[in-house]
C-alpha positions in Angstrom: 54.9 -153.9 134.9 54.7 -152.7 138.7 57.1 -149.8 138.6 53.9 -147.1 138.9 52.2 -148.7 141.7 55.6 -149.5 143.9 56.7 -146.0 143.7 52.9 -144.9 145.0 53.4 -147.4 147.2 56.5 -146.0 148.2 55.5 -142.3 148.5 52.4 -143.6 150.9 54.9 -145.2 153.3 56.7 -142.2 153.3 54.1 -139.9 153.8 53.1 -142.5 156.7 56.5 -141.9 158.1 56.8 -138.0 157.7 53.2 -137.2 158.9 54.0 -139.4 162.0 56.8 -137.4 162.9 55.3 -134.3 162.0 52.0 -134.3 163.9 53.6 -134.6 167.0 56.1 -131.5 166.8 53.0 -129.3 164.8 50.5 -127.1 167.1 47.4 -128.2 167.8 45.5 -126.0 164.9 47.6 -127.5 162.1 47.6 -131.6 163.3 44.7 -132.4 160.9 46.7 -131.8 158.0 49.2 -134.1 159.5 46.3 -136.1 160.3 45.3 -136.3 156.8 48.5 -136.9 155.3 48.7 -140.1 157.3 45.0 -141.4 156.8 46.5 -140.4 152.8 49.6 -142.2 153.3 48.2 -145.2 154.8 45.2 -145.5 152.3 47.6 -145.5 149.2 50.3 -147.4 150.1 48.0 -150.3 151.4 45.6 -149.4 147.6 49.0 -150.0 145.1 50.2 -152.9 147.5 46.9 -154.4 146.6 46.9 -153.4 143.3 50.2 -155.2 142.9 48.8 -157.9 143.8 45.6 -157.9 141.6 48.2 -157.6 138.5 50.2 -160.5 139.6 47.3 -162.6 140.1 46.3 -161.3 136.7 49.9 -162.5 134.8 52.3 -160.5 133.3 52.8 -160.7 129.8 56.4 -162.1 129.2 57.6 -163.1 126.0 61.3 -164.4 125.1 62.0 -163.7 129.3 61.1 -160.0 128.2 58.4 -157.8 129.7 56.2 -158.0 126.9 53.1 -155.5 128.7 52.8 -151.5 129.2 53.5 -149.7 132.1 49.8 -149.0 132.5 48.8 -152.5 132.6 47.9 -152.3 136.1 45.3 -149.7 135.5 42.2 -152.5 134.9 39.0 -154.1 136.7 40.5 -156.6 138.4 43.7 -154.9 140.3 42.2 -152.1 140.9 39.3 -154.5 142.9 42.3 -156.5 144.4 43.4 -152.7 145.7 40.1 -151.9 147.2 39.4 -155.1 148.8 43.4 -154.9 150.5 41.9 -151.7 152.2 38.7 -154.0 153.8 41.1 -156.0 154.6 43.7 -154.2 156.6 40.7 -152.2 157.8 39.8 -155.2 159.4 43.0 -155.6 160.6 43.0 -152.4 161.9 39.9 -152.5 163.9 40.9 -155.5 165.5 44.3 -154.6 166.5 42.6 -151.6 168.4 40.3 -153.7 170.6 43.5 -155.4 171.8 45.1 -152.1 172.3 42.8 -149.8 173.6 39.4 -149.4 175.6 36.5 -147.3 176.8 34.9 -145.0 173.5 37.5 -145.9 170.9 37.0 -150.0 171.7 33.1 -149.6 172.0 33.8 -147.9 168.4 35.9 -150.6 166.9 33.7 -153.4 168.1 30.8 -151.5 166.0 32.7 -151.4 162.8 34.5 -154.4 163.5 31.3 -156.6 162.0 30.0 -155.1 158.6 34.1 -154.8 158.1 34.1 -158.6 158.5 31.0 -159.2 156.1 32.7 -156.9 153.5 35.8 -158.9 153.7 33.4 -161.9 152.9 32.0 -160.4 149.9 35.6 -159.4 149.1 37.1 -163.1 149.0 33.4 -164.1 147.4 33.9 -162.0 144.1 37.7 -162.4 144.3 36.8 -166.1 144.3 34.4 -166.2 141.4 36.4 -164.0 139.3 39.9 -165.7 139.7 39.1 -168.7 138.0 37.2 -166.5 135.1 40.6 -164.4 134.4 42.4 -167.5 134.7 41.2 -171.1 133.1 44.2 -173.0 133.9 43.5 -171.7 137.6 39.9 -173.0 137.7 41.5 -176.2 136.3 43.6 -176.5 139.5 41.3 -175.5 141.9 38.8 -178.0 140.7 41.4 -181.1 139.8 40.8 -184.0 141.8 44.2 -183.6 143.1 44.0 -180.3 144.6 40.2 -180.2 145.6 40.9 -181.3 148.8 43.3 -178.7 149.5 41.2 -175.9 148.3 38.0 -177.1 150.3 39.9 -177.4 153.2 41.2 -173.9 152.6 37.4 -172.6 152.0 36.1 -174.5 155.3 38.8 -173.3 157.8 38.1 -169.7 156.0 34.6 -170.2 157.2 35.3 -171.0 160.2 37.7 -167.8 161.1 35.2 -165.8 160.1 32.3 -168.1 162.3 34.8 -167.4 165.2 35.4 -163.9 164.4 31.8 -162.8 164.6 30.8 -165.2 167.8 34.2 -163.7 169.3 32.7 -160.1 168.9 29.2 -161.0 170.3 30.9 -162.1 173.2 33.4 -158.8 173.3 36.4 -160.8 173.3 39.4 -158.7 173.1 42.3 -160.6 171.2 40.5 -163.0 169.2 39.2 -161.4 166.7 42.8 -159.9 165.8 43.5 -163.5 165.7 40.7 -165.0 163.4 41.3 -161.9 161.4 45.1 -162.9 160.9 44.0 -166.6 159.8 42.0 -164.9 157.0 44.3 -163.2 156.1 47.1 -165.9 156.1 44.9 -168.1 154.8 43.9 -165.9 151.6 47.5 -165.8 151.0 48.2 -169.7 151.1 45.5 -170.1 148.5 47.1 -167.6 146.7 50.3 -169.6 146.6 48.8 -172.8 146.2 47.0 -171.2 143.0 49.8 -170.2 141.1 52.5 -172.9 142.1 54.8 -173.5 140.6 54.7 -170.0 138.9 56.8 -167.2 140.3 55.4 -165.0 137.3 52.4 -165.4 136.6 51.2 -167.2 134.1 54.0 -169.0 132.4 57.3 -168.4 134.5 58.4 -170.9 137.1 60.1 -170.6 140.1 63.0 -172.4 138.5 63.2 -170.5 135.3 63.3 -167.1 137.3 66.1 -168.8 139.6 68.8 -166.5 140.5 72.1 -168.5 139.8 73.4 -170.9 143.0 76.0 -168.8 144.0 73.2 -166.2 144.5 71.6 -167.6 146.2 74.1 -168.7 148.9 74.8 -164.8 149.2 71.6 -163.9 149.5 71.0 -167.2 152.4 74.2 -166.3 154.1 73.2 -162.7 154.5 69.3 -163.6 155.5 70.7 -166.2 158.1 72.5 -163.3 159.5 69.7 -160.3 159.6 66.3 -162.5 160.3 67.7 -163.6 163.9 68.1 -159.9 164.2 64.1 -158.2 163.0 62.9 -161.3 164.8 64.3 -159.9 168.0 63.5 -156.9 167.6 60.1 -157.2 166.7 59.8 -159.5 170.1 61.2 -157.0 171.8 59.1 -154.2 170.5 55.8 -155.7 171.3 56.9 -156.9 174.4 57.6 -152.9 175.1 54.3 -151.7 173.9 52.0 -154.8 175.4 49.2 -154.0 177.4 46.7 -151.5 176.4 47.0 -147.6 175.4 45.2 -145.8 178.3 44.4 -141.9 178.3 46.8 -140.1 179.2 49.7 -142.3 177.5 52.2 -141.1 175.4 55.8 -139.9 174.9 56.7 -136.5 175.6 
C-alpha cells in the first residue's frame, strides 16, 4: 500500500544527503542547482512522509491478513492533503528552528513568515479535523463518546493554547519559544492521532495484537533497542550540545 510513496520518500532523503555534500565541494556558479536539489529533496521526502500518513489515517484495505488495495491507493484527496499540510507543518518547524539559530536579516525574515505559517497550520488541523471523522464514522464515534471527550477537548484546548503562545511569543520576538510551542503542536497532533486509531495498528480493522510479531521477536528486537537507543540518545546530546548557540556570519567548516 506505501511502497510508492516510501521509495519517493527515500529518493528525497537522498537527494537531501547528496546535494548537502555536493554544494559545498561545487563552484560558486553551479551551487543553485545543488541548491535546488536540496529545496527538491527536502520538499518530497517531507510530501510522501505526509502522504503516508494521510493513507494510514485513511485505512488500508486488508482482507484474510492480505493487502487487499492497489498500489495507487495513496493517490486520493485526503493523503495527498495530509502531504501538503506535513509541508506547513515542518515549514513551521523550520522557521522556528532558525530564529533559535540565527540572527540579523535571515531572523527578521523568519519572524515575518513565522505568523501566516502558524495560521496555515491552523487551517491545516481545522480541515484535517472536520474531514477525519467524515472518512471515518467509527472515528467520529470515539472522538465524540462520552468516554473519550474529555481527552479529545483537552487535546483541542492545549492545541489552542500552543498556538495562543506561539503568536504572543513572536510579538514579543522571543527566540526559543516559538520552536517550542511549535513542537507541542506538533506532538500533540500526533497524540490525537494515536488516541484516534487505538487500538488499531492498521487501520481500520487490525489491532496491535493481531499484527503482533511473535514473543521471541519481540525480545530480539528489545534486546537490540536497549542496546542502540542509549547510543542515538547520546549522540544526539552531544551533537546539539556541539552546534548550540547561534550561526553567525562568517561560520562554517572549511
Amino acid at each position: 500500500a506505501l511502497y510508492l510513496p516510501l521509495i519517493l520518500m527515500l529518493c528525497g532523503l537522498i537527494f537531501r544527503g547528496v546535494a548537502f555534500e555536493f554544494r559545498f565541494k561545487a563552484s560558486p556558479e553551479k551551487r543553485h542547482v545543488w541548491d535546488m536539489a536540496f529545496i527538491g529533496g527536502s520538499l518530497l521526502a517531507t510530501f510522501s512522509q505526509g502522504v503516508v500518513i494521510g493513507t494510514y489515517i485513511a485505512g488500508i484495505p486488508v482482507v484474510d491478513r492480505q493487502f487487499a488495495g492497489g498500489s495507487l491507493d495513496w493517490l486520493a484527496p485526503f493523503p495527498l492533503f495530509c502531504g501538503v499540510g506535513l509541508i506547513v507543518a515542518y515549514a513551521l518547524l523550520g522557521s522556528t528552528w532558525l530564529l533559535v539559530k540565527t540572527e540579523g536579516m535571515l531572523e527578521s525574515r523568519m519572524r515575518l513568515f513565522t505568523r501566516p505559517l502558524a495560521w496555515l497550520l491552523l487551517a491545516v488541523i481545522g480541515v484535517i479535523c472536520v474531514w477525519t471523522p467524515i472518512l471515518h464514522p467509527e472515528i467520529a464515534t470515539r472522538w465524540f463518546a462520552h468516554a473519550h471527550l474529555a481527552v479529545f477537548g483537552g487535546l483541542a484546548l492545549l492545541a489552542l493554547l500552543a498556538m495562543f503562545g506561539l503568536l504572543r511569543t513572536l510579538r514579543q520576538r522571543h527566540t526559543h519559544w516559538p520552536f517550542v510551542f511549535t513542537l507541542m503542536l506538533v506532538f500533540l497532533g500526533y497524540i490525537g492521532l494515536a488516541f484516534s486509531i487505538w487500538p488499531n495498528i492498521v487501520p481500520p480493522s487490525i489491532s496491535l495484537w493481531a499484527a503482533a510479531s511473535p514473543p521471541t521477536s519481540q525480545l530480539f528486537i528489545l534486546i537490540g533497542a536497549l542496546f542502540i537507543l542509549p547510543i542515538i540518545l547520546m549522540y544526539t546530546v552531544w551533537s546539539y550540545y556541539v552546534f548550540r548557540g547561534k550561526v553567525r556570519i562568517g561560520d562554517g567548516y572549511h
